[in-house]
C-alpha positions as CSV (number, residue, x, y, z in Angstrom):
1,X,-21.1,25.3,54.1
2,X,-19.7,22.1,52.4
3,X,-16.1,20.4,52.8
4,X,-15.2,17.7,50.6
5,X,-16.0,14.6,51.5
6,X,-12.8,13.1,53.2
7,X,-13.7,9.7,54.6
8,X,-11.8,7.8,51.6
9,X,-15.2,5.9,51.1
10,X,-14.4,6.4,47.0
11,X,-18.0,8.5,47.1
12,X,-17.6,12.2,45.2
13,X,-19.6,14.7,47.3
14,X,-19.2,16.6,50.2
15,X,-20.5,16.7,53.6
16,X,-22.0,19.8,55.9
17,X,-19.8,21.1,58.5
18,X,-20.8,21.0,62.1
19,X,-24.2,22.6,63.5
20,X,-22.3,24.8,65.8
21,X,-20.0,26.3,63.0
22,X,-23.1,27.1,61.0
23,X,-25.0,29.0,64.0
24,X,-21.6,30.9,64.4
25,X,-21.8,32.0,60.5
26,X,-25.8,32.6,61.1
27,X,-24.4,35.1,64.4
28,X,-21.7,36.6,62.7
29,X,-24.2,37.9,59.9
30,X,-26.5,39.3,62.6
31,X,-24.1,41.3,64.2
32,X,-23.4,43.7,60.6
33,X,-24.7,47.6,61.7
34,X,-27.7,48.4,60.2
35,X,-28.2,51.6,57.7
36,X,-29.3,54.8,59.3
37,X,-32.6,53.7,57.2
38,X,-33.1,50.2,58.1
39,X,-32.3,51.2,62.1
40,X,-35.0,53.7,61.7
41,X,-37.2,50.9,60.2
42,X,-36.4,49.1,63.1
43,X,-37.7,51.7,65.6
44,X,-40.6,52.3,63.7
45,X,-41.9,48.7,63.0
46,X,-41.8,48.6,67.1
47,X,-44.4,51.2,67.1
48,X,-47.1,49.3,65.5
49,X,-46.0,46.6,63.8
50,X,-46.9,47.5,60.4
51,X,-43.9,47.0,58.3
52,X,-45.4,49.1,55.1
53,X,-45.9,52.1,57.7
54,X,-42.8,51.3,59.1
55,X,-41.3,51.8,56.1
56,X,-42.7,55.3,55.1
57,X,-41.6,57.2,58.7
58,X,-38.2,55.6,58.0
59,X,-37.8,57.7,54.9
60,X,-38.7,55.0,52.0
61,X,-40.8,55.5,49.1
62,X,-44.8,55.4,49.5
63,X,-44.7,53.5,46.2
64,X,-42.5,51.2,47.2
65,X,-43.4,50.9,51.0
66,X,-45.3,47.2,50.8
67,X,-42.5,45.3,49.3
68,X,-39.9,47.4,50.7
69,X,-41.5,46.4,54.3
70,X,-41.7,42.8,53.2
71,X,-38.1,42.8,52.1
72,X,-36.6,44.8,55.1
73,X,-38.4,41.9,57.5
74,X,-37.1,38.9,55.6
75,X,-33.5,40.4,56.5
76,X,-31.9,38.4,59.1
77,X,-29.8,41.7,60.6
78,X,-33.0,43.6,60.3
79,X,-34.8,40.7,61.9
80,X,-32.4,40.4,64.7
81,X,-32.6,43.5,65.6
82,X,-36.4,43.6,66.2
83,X,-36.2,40.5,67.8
84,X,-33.3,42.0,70.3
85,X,-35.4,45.4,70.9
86,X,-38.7,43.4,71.3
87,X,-36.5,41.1,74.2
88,X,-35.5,44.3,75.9
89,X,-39.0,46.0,76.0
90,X,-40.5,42.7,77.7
91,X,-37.7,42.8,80.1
């Protein structure tokens, strides 16, 4: 996020707000629930690790599985929560 630039300096532009406000927004969008689908994906990517498999036991289309797979893992919730799960099975 940007504020405008306040230092009186007479430059336009805007400067970034502090590190620790951006890793707050970065938290707050991991903690949004997951679908009933992408939770499933979840589970199922843990199996083997093959998102386009993944994908199919969740309940998505065949056709679509490969990109679907590749989308659901670019996700950050999605990508949270496989990183959490993969923490607590190591514990």
């Amino acid at each position: 996020m940007t504020t405008p630039n306040p230092s009186g300096n007479g430059k336009r532009g805007y400067q970034k707000q502090g590190l620790t406000q951006t890793k707050q927004t970065i938290r707050d969008r991991t903690a949004v629930a997951l679908t009933g689908k992408q939770q499933r994906f979840v589970e199922e990517y843990l199996v083997d690790l093959n998102a386009t498999q993944a994908t199919t036991r969740a309940g998505y289309s065949k056709a679509t599985a490969y990109s679907i797979g590749h989308e659901c893992l670019k996700k950050p919730e999605i990508a949270a929560a496989i990183t959490r799960a993969q923490a607590e099975r190591s514990e």
